[in-house]
SEBAFI-594113 format. One record per atom (N, C-alpha, C): residue in three letters; atom name; x, y, z; residue number from 0. Coordinates in steps of 0.2 Angstrom, whole numbers. Example, Ala and Ser with C-alpha at 12.3 -4.5 7.8 and 13.67 -1.06 7.14 Angstrom:
<pts>
PT,ALA,N,66,-28,39,0
PT,ALA,CA,62,-22,39,0
PT,ALA,C,66,-16,39,0
PT,SER,N,64,-11,35,1
PT,SER,CA,68,-5,36,1
PT,SER,C,64,0,39,1
</pts>
This chain:
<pts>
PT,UNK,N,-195,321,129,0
PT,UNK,CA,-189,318,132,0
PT,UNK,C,-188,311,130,0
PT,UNK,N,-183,307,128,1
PT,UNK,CA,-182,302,126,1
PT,UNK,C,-176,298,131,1
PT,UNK,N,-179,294,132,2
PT,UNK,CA,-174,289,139,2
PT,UNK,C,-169,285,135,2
PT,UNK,N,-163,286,138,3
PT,UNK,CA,-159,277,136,3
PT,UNK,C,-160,272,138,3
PT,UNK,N,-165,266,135,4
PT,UNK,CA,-163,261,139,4
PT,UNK,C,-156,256,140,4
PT,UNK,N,-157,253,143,5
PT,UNK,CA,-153,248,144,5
PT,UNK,C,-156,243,148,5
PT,UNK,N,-151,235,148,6
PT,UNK,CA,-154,230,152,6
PT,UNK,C,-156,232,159,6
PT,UNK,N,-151,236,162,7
PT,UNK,CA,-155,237,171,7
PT,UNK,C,-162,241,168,7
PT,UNK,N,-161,248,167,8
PT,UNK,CA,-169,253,169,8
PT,UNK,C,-175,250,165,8
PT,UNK,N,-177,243,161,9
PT,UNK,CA,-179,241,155,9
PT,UNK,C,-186,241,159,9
PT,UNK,N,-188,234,166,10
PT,UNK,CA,-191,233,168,10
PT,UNK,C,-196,241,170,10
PT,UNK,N,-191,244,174,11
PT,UNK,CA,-194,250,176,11
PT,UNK,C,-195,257,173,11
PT,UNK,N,-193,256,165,12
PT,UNK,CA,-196,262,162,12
PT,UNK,C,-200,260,156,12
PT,UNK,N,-200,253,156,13
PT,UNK,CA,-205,250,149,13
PT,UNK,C,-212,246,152,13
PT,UNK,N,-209,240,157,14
PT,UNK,CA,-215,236,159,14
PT,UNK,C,-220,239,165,14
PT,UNK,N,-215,244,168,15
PT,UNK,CA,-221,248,174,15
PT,UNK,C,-222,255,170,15
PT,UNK,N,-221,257,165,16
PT,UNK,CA,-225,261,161,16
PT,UNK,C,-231,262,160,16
PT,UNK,N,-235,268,165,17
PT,UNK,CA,-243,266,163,17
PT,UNK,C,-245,270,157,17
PT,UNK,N,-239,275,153,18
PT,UNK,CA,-242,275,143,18
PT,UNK,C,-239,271,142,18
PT,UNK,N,-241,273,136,19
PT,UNK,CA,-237,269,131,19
PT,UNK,C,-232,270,127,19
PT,UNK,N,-228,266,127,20
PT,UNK,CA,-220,267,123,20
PT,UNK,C,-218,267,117,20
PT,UNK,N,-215,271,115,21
PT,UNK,CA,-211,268,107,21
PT,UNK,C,-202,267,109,21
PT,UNK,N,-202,262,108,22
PT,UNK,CA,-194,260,106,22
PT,UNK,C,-192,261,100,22
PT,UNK,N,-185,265,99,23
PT,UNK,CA,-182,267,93,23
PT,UNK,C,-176,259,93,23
PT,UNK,N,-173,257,89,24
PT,UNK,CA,-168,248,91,24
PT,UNK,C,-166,253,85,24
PT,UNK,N,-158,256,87,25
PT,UNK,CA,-154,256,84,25
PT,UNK,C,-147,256,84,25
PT,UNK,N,-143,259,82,26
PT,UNK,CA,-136,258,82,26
PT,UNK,C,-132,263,80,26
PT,UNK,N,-126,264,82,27
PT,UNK,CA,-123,271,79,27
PT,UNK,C,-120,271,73,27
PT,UNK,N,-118,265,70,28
PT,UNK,CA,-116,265,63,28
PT,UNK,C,-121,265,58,28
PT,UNK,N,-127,266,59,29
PT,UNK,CA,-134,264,57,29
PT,UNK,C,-135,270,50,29
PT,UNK,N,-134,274,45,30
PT,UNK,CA,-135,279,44,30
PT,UNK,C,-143,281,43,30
PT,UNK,N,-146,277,42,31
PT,UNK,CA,-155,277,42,31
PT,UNK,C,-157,280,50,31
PT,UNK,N,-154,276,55,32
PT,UNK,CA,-155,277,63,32
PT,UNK,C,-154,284,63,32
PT,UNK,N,-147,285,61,33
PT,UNK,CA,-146,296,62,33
PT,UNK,C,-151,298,61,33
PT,UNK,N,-152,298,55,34
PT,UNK,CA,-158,302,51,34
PT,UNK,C,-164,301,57,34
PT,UNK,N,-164,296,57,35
PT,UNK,CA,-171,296,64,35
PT,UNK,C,-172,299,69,35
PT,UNK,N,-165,299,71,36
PT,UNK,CA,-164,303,78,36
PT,UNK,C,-167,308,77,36
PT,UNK,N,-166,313,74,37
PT,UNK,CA,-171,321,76,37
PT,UNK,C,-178,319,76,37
PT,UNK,N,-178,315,69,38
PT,UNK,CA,-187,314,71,38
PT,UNK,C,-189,313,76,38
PT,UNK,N,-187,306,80,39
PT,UNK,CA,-190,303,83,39
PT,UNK,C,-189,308,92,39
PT,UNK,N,-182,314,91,40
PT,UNK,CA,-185,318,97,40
PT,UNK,C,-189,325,95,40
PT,UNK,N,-188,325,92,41
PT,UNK,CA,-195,330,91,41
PT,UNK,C,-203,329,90,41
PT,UNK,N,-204,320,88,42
PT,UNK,CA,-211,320,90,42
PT,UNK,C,-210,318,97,42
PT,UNK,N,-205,317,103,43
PT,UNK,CA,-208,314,107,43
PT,UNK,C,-210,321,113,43
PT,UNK,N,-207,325,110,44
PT,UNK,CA,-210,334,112,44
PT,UNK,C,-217,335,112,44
PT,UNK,N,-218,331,103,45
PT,UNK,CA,-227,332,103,45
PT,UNK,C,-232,327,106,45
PT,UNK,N,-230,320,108,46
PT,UNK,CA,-232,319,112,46
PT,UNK,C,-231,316,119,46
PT,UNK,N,-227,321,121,47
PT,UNK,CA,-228,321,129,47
PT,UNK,C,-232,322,135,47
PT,UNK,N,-230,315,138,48
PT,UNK,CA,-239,315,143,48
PT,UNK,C,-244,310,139,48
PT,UNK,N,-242,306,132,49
PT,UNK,CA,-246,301,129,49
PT,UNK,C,-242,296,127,49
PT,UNK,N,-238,296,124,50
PT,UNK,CA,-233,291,122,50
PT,UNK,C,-225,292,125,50
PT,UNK,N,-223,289,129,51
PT,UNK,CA,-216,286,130,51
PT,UNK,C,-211,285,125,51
PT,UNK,N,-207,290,125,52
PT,UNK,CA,-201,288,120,52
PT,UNK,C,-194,286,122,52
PT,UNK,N,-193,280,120,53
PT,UNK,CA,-186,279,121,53
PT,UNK,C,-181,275,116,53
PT,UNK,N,-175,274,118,54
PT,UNK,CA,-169,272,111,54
PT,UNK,C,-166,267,115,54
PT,UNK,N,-163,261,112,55
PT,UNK,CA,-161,255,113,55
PT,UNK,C,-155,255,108,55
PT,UNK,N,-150,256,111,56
PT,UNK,CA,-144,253,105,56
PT,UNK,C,-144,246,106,56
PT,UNK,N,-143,242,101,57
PT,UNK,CA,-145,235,97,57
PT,UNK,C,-138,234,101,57
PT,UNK,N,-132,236,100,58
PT,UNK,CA,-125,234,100,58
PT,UNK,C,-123,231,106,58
PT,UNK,N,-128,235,112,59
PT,UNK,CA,-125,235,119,59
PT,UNK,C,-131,232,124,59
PT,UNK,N,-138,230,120,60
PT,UNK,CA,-141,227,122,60
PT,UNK,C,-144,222,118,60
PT,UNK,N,-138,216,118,61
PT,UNK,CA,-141,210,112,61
PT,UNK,C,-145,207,114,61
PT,UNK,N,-147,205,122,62
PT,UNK,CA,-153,201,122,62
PT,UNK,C,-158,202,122,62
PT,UNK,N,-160,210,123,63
PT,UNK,CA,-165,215,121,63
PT,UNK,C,-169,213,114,63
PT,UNK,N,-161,215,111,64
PT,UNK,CA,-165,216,104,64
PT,UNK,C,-167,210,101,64
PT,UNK,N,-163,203,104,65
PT,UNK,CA,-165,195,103,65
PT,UNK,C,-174,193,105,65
PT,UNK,N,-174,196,110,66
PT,UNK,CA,-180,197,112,66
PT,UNK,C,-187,200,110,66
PT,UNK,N,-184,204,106,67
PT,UNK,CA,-190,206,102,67
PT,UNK,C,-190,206,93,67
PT,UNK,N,-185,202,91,68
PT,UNK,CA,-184,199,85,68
PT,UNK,C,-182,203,81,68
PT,UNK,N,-176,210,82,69
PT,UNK,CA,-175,212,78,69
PT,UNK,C,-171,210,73,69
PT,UNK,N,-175,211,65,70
PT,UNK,CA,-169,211,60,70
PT,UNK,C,-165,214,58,70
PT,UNK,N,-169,221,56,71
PT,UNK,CA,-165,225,55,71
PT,UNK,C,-168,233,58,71
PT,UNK,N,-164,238,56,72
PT,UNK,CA,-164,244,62,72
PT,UNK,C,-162,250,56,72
PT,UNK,N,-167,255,57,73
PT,UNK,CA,-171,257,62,73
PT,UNK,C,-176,252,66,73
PT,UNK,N,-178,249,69,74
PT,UNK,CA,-184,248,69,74
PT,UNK,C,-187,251,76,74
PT,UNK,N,-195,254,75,75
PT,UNK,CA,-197,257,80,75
PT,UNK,C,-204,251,82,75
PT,UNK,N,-203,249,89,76
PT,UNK,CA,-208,244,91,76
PT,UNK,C,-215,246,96,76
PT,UNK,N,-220,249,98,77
PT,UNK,CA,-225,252,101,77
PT,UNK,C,-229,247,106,77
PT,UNK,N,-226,247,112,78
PT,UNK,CA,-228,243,117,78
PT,UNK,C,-236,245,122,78
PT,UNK,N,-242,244,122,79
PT,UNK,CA,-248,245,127,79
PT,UNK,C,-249,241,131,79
PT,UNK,N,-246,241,137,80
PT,UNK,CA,-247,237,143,80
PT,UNK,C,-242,231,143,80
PT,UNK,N,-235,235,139,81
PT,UNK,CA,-231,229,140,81
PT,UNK,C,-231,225,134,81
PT,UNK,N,-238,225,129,82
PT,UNK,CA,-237,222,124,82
PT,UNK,C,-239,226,117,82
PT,UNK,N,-236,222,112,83
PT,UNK,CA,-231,226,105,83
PT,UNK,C,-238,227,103,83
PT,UNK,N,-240,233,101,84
PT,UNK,CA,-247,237,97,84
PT,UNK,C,-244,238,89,84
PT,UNK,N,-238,238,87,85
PT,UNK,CA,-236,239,82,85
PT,UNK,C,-230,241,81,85
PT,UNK,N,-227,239,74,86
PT,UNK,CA,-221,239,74,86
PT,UNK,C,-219,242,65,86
PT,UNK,N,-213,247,67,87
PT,UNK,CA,-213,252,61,87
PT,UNK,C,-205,252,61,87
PT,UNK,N,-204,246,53,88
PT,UNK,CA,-197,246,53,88
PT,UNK,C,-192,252,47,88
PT,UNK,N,-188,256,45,89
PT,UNK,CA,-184,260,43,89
PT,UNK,C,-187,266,44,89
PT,UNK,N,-181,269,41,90
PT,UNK,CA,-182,279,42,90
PT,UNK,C,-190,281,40,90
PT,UNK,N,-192,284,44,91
PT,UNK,CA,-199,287,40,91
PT,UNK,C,-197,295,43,91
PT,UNK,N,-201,301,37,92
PT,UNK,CA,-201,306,39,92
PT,UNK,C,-205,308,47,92
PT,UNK,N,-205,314,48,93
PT,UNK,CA,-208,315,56,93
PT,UNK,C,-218,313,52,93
PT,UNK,N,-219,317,48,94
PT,UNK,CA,-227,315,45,94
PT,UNK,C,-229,308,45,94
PT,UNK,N,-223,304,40,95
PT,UNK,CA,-226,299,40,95
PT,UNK,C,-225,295,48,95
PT,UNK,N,-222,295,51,96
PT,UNK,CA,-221,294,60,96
PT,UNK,C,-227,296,61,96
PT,UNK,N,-228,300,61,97
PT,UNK,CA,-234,301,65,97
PT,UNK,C,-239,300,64,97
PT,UNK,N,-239,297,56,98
PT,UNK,CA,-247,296,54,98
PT,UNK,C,-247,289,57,98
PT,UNK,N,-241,286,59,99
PT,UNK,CA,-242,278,56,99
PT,UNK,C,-243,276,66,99
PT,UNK,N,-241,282,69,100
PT,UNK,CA,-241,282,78,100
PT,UNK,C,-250,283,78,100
PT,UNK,N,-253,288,75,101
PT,UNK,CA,-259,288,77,101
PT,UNK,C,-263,283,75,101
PT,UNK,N,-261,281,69,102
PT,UNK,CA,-264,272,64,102
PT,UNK,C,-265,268,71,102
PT,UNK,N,-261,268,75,103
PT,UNK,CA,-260,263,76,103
PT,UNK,C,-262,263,86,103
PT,UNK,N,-259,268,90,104
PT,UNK,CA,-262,270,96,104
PT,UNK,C,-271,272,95,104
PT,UNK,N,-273,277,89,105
PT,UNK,CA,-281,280,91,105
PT,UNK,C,-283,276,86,105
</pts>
């Protein structure tokens, strides 16, 4: 399951999080970010119950995205206890996603 954030649920699905999250920061005119889409809901099927997955439109939530300095998009950001564990910018296959999620959580 992948959550939409936005500015209201931000605190209460990211910072009171006790796993850990991946933020997808993308946007709808994005065509890299499409492609993403499937991937990024089909790993978070493989890991549910270990990592938190959720998506951030850039367009609708600018001081989000101001806040964590994005540049460009896709980008997916890996937070543990609140704080960034790793940051993985453009399209990646579902493999390479997942090699680069376990590089970096185990």
């Amino acid at each position: 399951m992948v959550v939409n954030l936005t500015h209201e649920n931000f605190e209460e699905e990211i910072i009171n999080s006790k796993t850990p999250v991946i933020i997808d920061f993308w946007a709808s005119w994005c065509g890299p970010c499409q492609m993403m889409k499937p991937v990024f809901e089909d790993l978070s099927l493989e890991y549910k119950g270990k990592l938190k997955f959720a998506k951030l439109d850039t367009e609708e939530n600018e001081l989000l995205t101001m806040k964590f300095g994005i540049m460009g998009i896709p980008t997916l950001i890996i937070l543990k206890n609140s704080k960034e564990v790793g940051r993985i910018v453009g399209f990646n296959t579902k493999e390479n996603l997942r090699q680069k999620i376990n590089e970096i959580l185990y």
